[in-house]
C-alpha positions as CSV (number, residue, x, y, z in Angstrom):
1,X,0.0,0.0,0.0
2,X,1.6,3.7,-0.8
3,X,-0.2,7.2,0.3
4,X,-2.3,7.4,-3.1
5,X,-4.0,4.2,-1.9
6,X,-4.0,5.6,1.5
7,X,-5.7,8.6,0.7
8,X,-8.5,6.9,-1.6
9,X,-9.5,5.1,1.7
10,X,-9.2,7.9,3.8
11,X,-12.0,9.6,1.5
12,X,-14.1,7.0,1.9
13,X,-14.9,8.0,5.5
14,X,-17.0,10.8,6.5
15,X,-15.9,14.0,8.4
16,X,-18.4,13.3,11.3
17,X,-16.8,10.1,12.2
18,X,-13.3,11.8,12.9
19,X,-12.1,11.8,16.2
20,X,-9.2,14.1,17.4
21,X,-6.9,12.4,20.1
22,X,-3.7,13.5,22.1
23,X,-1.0,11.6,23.2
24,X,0.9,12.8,26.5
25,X,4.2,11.4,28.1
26,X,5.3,11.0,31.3
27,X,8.4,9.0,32.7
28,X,7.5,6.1,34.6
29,X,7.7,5.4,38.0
30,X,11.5,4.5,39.8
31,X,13.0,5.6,35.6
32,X,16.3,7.3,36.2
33,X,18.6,9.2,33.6
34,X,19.9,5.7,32.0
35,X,17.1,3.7,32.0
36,X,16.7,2.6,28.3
37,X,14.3,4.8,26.7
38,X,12.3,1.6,25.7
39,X,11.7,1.2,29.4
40,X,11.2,5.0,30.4
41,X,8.6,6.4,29.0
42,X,4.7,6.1,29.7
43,X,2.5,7.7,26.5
44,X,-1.8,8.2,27.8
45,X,-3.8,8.7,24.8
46,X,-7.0,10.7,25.4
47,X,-9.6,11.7,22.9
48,X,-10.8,15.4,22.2
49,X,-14.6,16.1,21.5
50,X,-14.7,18.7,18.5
51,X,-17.6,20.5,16.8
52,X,-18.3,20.3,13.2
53,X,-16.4,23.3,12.2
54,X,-12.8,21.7,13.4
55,X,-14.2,18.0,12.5
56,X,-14.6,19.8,8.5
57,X,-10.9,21.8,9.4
58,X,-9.1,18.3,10.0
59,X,-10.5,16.7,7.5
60,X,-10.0,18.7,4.6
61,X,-6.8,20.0,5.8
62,X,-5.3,16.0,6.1
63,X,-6.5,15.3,2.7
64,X,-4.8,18.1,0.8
65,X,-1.6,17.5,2.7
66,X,-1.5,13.9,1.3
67,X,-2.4,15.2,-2.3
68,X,0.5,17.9,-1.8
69,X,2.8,14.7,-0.8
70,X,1.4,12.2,-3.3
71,X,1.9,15.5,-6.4
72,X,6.1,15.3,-5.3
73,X,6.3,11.6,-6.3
74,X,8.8,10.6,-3.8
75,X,9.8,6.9,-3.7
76,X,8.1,4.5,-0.8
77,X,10.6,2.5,0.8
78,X,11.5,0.5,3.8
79,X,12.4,2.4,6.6
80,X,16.3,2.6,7.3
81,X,18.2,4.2,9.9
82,X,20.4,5.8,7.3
83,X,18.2,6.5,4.3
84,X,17.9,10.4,3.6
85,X,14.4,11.1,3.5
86,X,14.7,14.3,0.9
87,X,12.8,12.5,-1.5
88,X,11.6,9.1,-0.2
89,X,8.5,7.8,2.1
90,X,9.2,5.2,4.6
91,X,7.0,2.1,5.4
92,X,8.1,0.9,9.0
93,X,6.2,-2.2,10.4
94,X,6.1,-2.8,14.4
95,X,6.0,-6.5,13.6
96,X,8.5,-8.0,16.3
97,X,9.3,-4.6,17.7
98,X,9.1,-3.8,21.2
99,X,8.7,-0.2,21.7
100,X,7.1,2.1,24.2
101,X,4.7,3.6,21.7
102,X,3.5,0.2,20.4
103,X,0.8,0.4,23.1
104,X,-0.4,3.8,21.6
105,X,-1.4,2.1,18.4
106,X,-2.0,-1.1,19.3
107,X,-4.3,-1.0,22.2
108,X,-5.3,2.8,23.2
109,X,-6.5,3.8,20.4
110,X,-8.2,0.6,19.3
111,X,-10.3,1.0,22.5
112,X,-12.1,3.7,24.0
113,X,-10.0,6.5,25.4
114,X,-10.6,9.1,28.0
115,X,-12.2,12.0,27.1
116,X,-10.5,15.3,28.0
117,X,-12.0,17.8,29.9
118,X,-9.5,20.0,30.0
119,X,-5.7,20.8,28.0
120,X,-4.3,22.1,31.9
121,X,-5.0,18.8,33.1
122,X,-3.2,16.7,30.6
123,X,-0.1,18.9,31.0
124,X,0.4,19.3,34.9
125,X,2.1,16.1,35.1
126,X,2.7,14.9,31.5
127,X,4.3,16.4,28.4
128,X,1.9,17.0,25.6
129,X,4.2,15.1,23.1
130,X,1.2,14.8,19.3
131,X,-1.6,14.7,18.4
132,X,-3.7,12.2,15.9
133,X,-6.5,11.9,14.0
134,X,-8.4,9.0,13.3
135,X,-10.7,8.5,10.0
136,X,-13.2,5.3,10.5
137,X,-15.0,4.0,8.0
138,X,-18.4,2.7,9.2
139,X,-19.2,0.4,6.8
140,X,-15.5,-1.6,6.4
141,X,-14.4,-0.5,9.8
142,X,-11.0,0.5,8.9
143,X,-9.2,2.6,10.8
144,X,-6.5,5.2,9.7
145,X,-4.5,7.5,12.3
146,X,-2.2,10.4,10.9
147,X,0.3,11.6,13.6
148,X,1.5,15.3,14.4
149,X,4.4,16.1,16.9
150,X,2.8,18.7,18.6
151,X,5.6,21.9,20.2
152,X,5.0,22.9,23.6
153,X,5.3,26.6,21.9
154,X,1.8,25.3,20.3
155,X,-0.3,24.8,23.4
156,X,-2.2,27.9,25.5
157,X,-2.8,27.2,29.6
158,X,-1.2,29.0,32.1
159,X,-0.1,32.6,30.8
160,X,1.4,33.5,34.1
161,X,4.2,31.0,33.7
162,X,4.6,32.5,30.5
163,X,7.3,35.6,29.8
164,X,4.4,37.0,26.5
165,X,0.8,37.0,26.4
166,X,-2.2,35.9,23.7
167,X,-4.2,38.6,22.7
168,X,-7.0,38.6,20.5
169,X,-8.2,41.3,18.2
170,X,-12.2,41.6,18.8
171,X,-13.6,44.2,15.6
172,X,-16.9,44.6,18.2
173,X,-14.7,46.8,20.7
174,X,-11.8,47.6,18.2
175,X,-9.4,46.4,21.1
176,X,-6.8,44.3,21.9
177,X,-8.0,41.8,25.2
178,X,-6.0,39.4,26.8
179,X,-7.4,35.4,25.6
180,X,-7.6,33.6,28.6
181,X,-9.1,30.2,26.9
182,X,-7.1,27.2,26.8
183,X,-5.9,26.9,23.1
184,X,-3.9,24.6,21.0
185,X,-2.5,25.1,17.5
186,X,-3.7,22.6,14.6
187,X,-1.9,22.8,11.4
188,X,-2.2,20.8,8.5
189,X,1.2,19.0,8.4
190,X,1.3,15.3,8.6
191,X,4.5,13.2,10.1
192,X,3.2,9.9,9.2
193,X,-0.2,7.5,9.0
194,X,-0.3,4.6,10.8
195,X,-3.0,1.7,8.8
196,X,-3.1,-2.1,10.1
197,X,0.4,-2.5,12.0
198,X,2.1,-0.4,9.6
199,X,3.5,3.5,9.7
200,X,3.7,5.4,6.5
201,X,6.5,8.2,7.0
202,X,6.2,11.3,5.8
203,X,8.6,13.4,7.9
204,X,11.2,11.1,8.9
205,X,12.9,12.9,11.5
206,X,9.3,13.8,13.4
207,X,8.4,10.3,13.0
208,X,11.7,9.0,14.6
209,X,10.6,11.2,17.5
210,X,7.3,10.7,18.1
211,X,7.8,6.7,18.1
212,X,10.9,7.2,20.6
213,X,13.4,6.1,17.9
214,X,15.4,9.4,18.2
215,X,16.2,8.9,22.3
216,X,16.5,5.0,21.1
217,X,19.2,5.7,19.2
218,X,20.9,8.1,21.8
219,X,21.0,4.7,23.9
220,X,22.6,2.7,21.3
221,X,24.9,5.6,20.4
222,X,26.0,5.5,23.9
223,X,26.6,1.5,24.3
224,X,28.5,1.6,20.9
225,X,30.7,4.5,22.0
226,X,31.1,2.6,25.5
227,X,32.1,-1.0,22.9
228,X,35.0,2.0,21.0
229,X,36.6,3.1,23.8
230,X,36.4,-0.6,25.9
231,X,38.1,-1.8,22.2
232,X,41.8,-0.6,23.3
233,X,42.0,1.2,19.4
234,X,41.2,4.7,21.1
235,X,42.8,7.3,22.8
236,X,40.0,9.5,24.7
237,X,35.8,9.4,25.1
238,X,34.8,12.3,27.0
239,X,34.5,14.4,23.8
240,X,32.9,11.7,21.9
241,X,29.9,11.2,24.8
242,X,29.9,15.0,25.0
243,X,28.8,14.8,21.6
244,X,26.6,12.2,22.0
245,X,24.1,14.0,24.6
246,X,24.4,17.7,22.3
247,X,24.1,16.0,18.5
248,X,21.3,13.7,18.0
249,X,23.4,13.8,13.9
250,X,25.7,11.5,15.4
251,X,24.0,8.8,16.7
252,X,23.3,7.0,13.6
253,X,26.6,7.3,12.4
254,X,27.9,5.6,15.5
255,X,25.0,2.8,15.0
256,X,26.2,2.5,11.1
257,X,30.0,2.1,12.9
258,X,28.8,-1.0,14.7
259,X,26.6,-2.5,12.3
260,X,30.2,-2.5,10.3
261,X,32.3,-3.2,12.5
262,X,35.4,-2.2,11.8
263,X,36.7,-1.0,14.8
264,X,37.0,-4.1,16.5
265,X,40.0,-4.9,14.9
266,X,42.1,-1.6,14.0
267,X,45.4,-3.7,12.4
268,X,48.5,-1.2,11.4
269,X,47.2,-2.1,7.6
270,X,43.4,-1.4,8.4
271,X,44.8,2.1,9.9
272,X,47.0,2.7,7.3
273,X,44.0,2.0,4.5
274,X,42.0,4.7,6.3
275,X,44.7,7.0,6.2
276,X,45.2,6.9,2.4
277,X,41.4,7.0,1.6
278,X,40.7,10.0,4.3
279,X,44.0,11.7,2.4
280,X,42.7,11.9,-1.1
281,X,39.8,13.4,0.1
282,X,41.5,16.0,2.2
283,X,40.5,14.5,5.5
284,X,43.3,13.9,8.2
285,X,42.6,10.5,10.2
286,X,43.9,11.3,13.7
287,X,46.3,8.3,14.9
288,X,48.6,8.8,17.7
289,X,50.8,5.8,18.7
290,X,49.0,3.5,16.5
291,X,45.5,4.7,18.3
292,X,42.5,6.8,17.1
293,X,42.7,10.2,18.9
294,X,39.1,11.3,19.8
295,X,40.2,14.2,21.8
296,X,38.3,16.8,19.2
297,X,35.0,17.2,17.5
298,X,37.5,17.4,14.1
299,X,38.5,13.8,15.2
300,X,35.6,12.4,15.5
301,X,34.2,13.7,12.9
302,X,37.3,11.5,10.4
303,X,37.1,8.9,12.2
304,X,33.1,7.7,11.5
305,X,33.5,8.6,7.9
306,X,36.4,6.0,8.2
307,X,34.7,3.8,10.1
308,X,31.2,4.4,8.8
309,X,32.2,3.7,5.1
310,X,31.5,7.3,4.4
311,X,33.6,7.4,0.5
312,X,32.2,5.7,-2.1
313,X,32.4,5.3,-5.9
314,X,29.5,4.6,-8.4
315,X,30.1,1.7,-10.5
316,X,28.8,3.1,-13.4
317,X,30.0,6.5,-13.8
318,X,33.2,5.8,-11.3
319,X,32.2,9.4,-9.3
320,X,33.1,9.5,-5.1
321,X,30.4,9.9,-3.0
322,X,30.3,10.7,0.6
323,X,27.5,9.6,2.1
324,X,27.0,7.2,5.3
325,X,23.5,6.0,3.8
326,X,23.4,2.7,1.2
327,X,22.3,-0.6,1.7
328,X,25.0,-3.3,0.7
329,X,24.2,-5.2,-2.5
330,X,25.3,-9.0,-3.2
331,X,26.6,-9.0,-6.9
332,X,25.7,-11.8,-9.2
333,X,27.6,-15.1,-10.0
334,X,29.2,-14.8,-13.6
335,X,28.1,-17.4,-16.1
């Protein structure tokens, strides 16, 4: 199934049947800093009651943001850490994948959720972390749920904890009055459907967050950077886990660094490949004393290209790339 299928199904349900829900998170009970994000986090779906007017706004808007998506003709592909999304869709299935979320889609939103009475109450002890709307059709039953990350920037409560105000124009009085309702922004954007144990990804990034990936893969990042420095091949660390908590970019470069390999073994003729493929591309690859010096973000930076089988060159037309993304191909037998 792609979005143009999708979105033919999605017009078969009615705009009275939508539902508008919001998903909050809170850490559980006894979670500390390094509890695996799997393990940390508790998500609380609870559904929204809208009148016609938003019911119409959410319907409408969701269908022409997957006409605006389906018009760019990106590829649909499997989901992969690595992949750039600039012009692809993802398909990610949460067959035999254990993750926080799964309970979201897999059991709060197939039953009947809580109805909220009131946005201050879903935020004094969780964060507000998206929003979804469900399409059902009556007749087939099928369900479809689009996802939004929602910002905290995008919800109205408590304007006394706030260092600005929401004022509202009203032409009756020709004045500015403070608006003390409880408000929330909608926008049309979409990060990705989810349809019968499946997410379609539109916004790769958004999705990875929603779902818990992102923090996911600050874990792993942090284990495989833990297996580098353990490995005997490296001279430092701090700066590398320093990294680590400030750019989220690097953590799937250190997962790609694993899934190879290569640093688990870091010979004198392994080093000194690196060296003369990092040279005539202008890199430097930092070895002090037969180690890898990770002492500086420069370092660091040479040393995942190397290890992440950054350079490449296209069979065909025998151009370098640099690019950590690729999936590895098994060329044919001869005849």
């Amino acid at each position: 199934m792609n979005i143009s299928d999708l979105l033919e199904r999605i017009k078969l349900t009615k705009e009275e049947d939508v539902k508008l829900y919001f998903v909050t998170r809170a850490v559980k009970p006894g979670a500390v800093k390094r509890t695996p994000a799997k393990d940390k986090y508790l998500f609380k779906v609870s559904q929204m009651d809208c009148d016609d007017e938003v019911r119409s706004y959410l319907y409408d808007a969701s269908v022409r943001q997957l006409e605006k998506t389906i018009q760019k003709n990106y590829e649909m592909v499997d989901y992969d850490i690595l992949t750039d999304e600039t012009e692809h869709l993802f398909t990610y299935s949460i067959q035999n994948k254990v993750f926080s979320f799964n309970d979201v889609v897999t059991n709060q939103l197939l039953n009947t959720s809580p109805k909220v009475t009131s946005i201050a109450n879903l935020t004094e002890a969780e964060e507000m972390w998206a929003y979804c709307v469900e399409f059902y059709n009556v007749e087939t039953e099928d369900k479809f749920f689009t996802f939004r990350k929602i910002l905290p920037s995008k919800v109205g409560v408590d304007e006394k904890a706030k260092n600005w105000v929401r004022a509202l124009f009203r032409p009756e009085s020709q004045q500015l009055s403070l608006l003390k309702e409880e408000t929330v922004n909608l926008d049309e954007q979409i990060d990705c459907i989810y349809h019968q144990e499946t997410f379609y990804v539109i916004k790769k990034a958004n999705f990875e967050q929603i779902v818990g990936l992102q923090e996911d893969y600050k874990d792993k990042a942090l284990e495989v950077a833990d297996n580098m420095i353990n490995s005997g091949y490296f001279i430092g660390g701090d700066k590398l886990k320093e990294l680590i908590e400030k750019k989220p970019s690097i953590h799937k470069k250190l997962i790609k660094v694993e899934k190879l390999g290569g640093y688990k073994s870091l010979t004198p003729s392994y080093l000194n490949t690196m060296k003369q493929v990092l040279e005539k591309y202008g890199d430097t690859l930092p070895v002090e004393n037969g180690k890898l010096s990770t002492e500086s973000e420069e370092n660091i930076d040479a040393i995942l290209k190397a290890l992440g089988d950054y350079y490449k060159i296209g069979e065909i037309s025998g151009k370098p790339y640099g690019t950590f993304a690729g999936k590895e191909l098994q060329a044919l037998e001869q005849r």
